[in-house]
C-alpha positions in Angstrom: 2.1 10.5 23.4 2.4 9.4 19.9 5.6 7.5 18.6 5.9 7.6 14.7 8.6 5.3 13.2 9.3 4.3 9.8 11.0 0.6 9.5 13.7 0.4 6.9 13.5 -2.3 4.3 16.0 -4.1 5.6 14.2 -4.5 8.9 11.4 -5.6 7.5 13.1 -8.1 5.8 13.9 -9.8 9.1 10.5 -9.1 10.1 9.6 -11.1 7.4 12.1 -14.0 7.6 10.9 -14.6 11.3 7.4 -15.5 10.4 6.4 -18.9 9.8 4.2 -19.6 7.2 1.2 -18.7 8.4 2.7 -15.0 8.9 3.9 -15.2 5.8 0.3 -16.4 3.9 -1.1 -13.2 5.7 1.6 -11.2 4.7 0.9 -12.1 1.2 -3.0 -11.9 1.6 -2.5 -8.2 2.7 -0.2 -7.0 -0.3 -2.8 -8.9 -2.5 -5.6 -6.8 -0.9 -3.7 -3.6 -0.9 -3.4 -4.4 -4.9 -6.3 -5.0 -5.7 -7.6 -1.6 -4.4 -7.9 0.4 -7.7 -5.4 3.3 -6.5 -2.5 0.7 -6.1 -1.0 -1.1 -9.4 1.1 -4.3 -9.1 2.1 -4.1 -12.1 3.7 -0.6 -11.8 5.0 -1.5 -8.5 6.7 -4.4 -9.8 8.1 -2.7 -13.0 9.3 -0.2 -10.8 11.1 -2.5 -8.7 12.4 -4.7 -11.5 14.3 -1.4 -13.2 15.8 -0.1 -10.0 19.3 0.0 -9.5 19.7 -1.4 -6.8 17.9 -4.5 -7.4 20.4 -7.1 -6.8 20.8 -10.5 -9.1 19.6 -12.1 -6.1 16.8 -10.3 -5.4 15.4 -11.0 -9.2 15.9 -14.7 -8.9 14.1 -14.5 -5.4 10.9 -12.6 -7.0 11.3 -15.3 -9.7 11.3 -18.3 -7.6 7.9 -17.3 -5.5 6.5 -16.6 -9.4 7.7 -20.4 -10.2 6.4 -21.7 -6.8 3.2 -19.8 -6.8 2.2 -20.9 -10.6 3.4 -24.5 -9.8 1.6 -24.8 -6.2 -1.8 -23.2 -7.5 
């Protein structure tokens, strides 16, 4: 028997937030992997997500802190 299931953002957004920071570095290293692949484009991805509607103020401070701490931390 095979179980398909699709997690919705918002659970993987707990997902997320229960890591520690190891989980999270791997996390991280993964997306950076898939990225680099030619098919996928960061910077399409992220242009996309920075025009959608329902990107919340929050959210675009939160993608700008971890640009802040990943330029001053490098």
């Amino acid at each position: 028997m095979t179980v398909e299931y699709e997690p919705t953002p918002e659970e993987l957004a707990i997902e997320f937030c229960k890591l520690y920071e190891d989980g999270q570095a791997k996390f991280f290293n993964r997306v950076a992997e898939i990225f680099n692949h030619p098919k996928h484009s960061l910077t399409m991805q992220l242009e996309y997500i920075s025009q959608s509607k329902l990107l919340t103020n929050e959210a675009t401070h939160l993608m700008g802190k971890i640009g802040e701490y990943a330029e001053h931390n490098r």
